[in-house]
C-alpha positions in Angstrom: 0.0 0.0 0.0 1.7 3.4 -0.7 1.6 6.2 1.2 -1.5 7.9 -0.9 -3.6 5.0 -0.6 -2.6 5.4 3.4 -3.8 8.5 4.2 -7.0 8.1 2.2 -7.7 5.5 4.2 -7.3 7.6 7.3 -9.0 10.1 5.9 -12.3 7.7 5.8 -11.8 6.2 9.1 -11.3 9.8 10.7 -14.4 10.6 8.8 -16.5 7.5 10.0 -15.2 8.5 13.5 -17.1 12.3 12.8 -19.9 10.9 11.3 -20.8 8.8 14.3 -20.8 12.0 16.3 -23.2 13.6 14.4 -25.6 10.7 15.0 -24.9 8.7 11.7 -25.0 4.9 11.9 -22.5 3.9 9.2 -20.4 5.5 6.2 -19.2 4.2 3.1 -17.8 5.8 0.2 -18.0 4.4 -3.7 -17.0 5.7 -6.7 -18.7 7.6 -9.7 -18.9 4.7 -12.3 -22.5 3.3 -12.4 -22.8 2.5 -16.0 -23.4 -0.9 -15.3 -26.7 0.5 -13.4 -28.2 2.2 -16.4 -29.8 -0.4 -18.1 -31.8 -1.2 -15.5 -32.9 2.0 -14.9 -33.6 2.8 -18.7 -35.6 -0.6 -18.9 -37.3 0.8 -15.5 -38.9 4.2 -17.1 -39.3 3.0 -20.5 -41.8 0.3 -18.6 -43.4 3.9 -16.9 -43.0 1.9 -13.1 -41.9 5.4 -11.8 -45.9 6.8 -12.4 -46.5 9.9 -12.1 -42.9 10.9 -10.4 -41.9 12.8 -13.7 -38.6 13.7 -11.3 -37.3 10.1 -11.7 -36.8 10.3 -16.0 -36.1 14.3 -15.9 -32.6 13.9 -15.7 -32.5 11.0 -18.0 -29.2 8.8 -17.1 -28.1 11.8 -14.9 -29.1 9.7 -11.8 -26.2 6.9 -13.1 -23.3 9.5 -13.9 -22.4 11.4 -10.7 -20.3 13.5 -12.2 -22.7 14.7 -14.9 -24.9 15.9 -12.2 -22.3 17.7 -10.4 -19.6 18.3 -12.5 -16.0 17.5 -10.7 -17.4 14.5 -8.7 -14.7 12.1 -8.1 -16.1 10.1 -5.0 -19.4 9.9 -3.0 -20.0 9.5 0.7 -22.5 7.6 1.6 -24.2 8.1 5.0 -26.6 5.5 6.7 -28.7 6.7 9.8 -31.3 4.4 11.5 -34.9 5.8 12.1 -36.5 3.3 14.6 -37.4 5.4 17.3 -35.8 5.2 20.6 -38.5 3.4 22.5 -39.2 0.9 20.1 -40.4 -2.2 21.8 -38.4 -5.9 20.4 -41.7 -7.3 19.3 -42.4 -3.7 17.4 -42.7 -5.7 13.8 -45.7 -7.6 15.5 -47.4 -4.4 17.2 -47.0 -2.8 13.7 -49.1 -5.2 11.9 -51.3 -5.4 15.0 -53.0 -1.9 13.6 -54.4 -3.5 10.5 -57.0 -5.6 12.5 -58.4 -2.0 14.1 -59.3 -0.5 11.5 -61.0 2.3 12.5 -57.0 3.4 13.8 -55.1 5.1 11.3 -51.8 3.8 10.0 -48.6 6.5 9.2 -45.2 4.9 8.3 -43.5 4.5 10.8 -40.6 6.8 9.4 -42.8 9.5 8.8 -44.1 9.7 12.6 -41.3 11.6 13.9 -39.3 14.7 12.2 -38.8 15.2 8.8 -36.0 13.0 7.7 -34.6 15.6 5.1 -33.6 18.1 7.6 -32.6 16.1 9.8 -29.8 14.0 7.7 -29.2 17.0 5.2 -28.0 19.7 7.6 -25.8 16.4 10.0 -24.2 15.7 6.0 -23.6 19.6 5.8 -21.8 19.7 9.2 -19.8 16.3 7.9 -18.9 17.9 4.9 -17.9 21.1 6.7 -15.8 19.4 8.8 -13.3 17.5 6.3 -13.2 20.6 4.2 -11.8 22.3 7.7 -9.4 19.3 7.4 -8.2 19.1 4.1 -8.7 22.4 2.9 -10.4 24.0 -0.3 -12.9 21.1 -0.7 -16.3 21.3 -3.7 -18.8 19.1 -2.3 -23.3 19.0 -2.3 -25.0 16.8 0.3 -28.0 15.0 -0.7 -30.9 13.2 1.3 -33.6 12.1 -0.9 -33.4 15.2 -3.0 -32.0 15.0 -6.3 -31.8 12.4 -8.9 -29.4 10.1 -7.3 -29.2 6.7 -7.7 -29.3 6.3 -3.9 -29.7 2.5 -3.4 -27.4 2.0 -5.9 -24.3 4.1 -4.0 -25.3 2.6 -1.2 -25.4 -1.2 -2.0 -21.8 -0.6 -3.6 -20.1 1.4 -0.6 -20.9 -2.0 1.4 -23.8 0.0 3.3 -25.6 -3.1 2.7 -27.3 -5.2 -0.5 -30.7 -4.7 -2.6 -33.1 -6.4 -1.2 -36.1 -8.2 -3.3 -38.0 -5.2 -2.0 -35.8 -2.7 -3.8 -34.2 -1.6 -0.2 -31.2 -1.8 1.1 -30.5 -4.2 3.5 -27.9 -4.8 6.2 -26.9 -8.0 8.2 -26.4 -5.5 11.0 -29.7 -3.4 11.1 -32.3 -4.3 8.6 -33.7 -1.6 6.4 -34.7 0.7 8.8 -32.5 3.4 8.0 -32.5 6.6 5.7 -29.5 7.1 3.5 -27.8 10.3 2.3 -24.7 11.6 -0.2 -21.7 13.7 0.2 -20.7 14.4 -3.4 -17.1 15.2 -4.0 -14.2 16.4 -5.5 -12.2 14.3 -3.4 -10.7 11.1 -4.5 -11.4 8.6 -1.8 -10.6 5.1 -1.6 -14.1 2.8 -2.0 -15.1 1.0 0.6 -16.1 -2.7 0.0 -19.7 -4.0 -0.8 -20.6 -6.5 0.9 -22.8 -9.8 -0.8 -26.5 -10.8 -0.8 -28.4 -12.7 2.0 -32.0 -12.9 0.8 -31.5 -16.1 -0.3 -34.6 -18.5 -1.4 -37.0 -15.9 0.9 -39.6 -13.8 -0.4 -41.4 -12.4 2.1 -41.4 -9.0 0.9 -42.8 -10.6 -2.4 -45.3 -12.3 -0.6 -46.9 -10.2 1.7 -47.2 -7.0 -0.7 -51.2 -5.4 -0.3 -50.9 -4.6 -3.7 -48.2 -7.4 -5.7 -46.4 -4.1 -6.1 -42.9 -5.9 -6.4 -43.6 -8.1 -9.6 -40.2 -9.9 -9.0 -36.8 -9.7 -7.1 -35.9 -6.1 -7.2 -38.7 -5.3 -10.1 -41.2 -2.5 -8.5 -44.0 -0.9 -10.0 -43.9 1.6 -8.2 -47.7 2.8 -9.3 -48.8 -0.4 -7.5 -47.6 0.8 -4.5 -49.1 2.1 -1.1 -46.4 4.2 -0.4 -46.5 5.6 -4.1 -50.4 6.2 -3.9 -50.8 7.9 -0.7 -47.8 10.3 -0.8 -46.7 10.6 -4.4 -49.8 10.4 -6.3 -51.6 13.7 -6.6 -55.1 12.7 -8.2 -57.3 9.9 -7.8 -56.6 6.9 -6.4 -57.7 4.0 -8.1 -61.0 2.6 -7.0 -59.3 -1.3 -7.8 -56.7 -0.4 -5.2 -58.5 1.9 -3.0 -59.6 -1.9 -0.7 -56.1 -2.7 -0.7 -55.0 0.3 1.0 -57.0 -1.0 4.2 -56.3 1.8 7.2 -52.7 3.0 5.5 -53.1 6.7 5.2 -49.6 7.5 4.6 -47.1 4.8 3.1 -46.8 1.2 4.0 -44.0 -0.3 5.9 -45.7 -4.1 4.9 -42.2 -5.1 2.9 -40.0 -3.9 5.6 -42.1 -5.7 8.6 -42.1 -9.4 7.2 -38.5 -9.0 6.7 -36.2 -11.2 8.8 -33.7 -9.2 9.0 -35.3 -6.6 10.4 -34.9 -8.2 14.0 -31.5 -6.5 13.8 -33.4 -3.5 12.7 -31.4 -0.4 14.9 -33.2 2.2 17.1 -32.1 5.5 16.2 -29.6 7.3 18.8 -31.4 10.8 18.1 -34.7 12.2 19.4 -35.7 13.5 16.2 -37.4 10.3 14.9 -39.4 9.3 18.2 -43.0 9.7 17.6 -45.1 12.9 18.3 -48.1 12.6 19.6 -51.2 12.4 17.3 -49.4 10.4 14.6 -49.3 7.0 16.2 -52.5 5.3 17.2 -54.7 8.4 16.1 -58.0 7.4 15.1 -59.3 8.1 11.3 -62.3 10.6 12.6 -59.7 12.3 14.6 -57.7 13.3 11.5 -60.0 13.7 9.3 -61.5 16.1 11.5 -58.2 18.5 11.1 -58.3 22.1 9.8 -56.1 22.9 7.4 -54.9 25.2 10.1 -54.5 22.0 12.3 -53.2 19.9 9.4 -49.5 22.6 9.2 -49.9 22.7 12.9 -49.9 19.1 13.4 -47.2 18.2 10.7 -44.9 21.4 11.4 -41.6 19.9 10.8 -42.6 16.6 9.8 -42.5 14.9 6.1 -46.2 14.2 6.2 -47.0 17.9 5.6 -45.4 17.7 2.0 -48.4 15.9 0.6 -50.8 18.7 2.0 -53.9 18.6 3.2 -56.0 17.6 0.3 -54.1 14.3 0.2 -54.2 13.5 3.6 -58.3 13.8 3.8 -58.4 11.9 0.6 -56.2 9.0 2.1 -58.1 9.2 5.3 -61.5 8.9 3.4 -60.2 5.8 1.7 -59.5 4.2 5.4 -62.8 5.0 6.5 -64.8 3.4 3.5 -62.5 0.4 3.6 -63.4 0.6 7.9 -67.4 0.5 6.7 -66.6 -2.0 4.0 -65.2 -3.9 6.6 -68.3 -3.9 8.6 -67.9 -1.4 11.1 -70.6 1.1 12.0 -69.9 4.1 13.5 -72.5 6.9 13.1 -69.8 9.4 13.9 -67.9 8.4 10.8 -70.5 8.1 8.8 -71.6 12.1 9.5 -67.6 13.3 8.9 -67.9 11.5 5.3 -71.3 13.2 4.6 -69.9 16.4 5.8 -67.0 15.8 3.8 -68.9 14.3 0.8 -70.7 17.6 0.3 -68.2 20.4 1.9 -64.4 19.9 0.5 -62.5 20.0 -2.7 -63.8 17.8 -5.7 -61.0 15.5 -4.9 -62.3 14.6 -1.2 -66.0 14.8 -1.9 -65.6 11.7 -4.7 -63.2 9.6 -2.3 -65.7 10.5 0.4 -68.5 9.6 -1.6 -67.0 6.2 -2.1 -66.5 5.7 1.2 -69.8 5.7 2.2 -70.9 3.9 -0.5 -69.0 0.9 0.9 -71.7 0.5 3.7 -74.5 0.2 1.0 -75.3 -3.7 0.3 -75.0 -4.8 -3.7 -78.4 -5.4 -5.0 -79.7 -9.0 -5.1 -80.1 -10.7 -8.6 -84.0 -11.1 -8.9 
């Protein structure tokens, strides 16, 4: 090893050392060559599986070519930090699916419950980057967290963060998949650190317990399929095929991630920013539904869930409740909100409102 290769490696161990101060659960670094990614992500648009995220082909084979997107890239950081929050209890893959047989609770992802993600790990990579610039000196560099059209799974996987689960997620022996990722983009040659290999094996419980069969195939998602995809990214209608699917799920779907094994070793996070605020864990449907838009920025001050607005949110939570009545339950109270929505909100709300309440109403008979 000569004497360059040396002090790069110090260089990334001094910066692992830093990142774990900031609250980050594991670094890696790989480099800017992902042409052997760009197939699959070609094949992946030209088969429209991205839906209505126009964001994901904008760029074209940007996402693949690092140094395209930011021009002097030589090496990429990658950052791993575990969301769990702090109290989580062992058995918490078990009390999560719990919620589906009370329907009349509503469900939010469990990343989602506490603050929002992006400003959490986007201003920790800003400090990071900050700091080995005051180390090395004149240093170009842009962080990233879910922002940009990165090929963020893809960097990850190859740093040795972890492997690509059948899910599409990235997995690690160490902590599951219950961790967000960010970039440091550089113009910093770094040595890479080592991926490390695959351990799905023959198991397909990702595949298997899907809602929607939204992962066709071992790392194949359409992502228009999926729960997370309609109830956050997709601005119009839902579809009134999968609208019974989404059962009580009013803001993504962690389904995937809970019947995965590894996610025993899933890590709790070692900041407060992810613990759960009240009102977004074990809240029921009329509760929310019942929100002012003045309540709805209140509520969701600071959190991701206020990025799909109000409008959303009711129309997700109207869904819930016709898929509650469909279900049999009969609650007067609900059934007044839905009318009172059904005849009072946006176009949008009144229909998915409308359907709701139409679940309660019994097919006719066949004479």
């Amino acid at each position: 090893m000569n004497s360059t290769q040396n002090t790069g490696l110090q260089l990334v161990s001094q910066i692992q050392l830093w990142a774990r101060e900031l609250g980050f659960s594991q670094i890696g670094v790989a480099s800017v060559d992902l042409s052997s990614a760009e197939a699959g992500l070609s094949a992946w648009l030209a088969q429209g599986f991205h839906g209505e995220m126009a964001y994901m082909a904008s760029h074209g084979l940007k996402r693949a070519r690092p140094a395209e997107l930011v021009p002097g890239t030589v090496s990429v950081i990658t950052a791993r930090m575990n969301y769990l929050p702090r109290d989580t209890p062992a058995d918490w893959q078990a009390v999560e699916f719990s919620r589906l047989t009370r329907p009349d609770e509503a469900i939010v992802s469990v990343y989602a419950r506490g603050r929002d993600y992006h400003k959490v790990l986007r201003a920790r990579l800003q400090k990071l980057s900050e700091r080995i610039a005051a180390h090395v000196g004149p240093l170009g560099f842009r962080v990233f967290t879910d922002s940009a059209p990165v090929l963020e799974a893809e960097l990850a996987s190859r740093s040795g963060q972890g492997w690509r689960g059948k899910h599409t997620l990235v997995l690690s022996r160490d902590a599951g998949s219950m961790f967000f990722l960010g970039e440091i983009y550089l113009d910093l040659a770094l040595p890479a650190t080592e991926p490390t290999s695959e351990h799905c094996g023959s198991c397909s419980a990702c595949i298997d317990i899907c809602p929607t069969q939204a992962i066709l195939a071992p790392q194949r998602l359409d992502a228009r399929r999926c729960i997370s995809y309609l109830t956050i990214e997709h601005a119009g209608p839902i579809p009134e095929e999968m609208r019974p699917l989404l059962a009580n799920r009013i803001y993504g779907c962690d389904d995937c991630q809970l019947a995965c094994p590894w996610n025993k070793f899933a890590q709790r996070s070692a900041l407060p920013d992810f613990d759960e605020r009240a009102g977004l864990s074990g809240a029921k449907l009329i509760t929310l539904l019942g929100w002012t838009e003045e309540e709805f920025l209140r509520y969701t001050e600071g959190s991701p869930i206020r990025r799909i607005g109000v409008e959303r949110w009711r129309r997700n939570i109207a869904v819930a409740m016709g898929n509650a009545i469909r279900g049999g339950l009969a609650d007067a109270h609900m059934q007044q909100a839905l009318e009172a929505s059904a005849s009072n909100d946006t176009p949008l709300v009144r229909e998915h409102a409308s359907w709701a309440l139409a679940q309660g109403v019994a097919p006719p008979t066949s004479p």
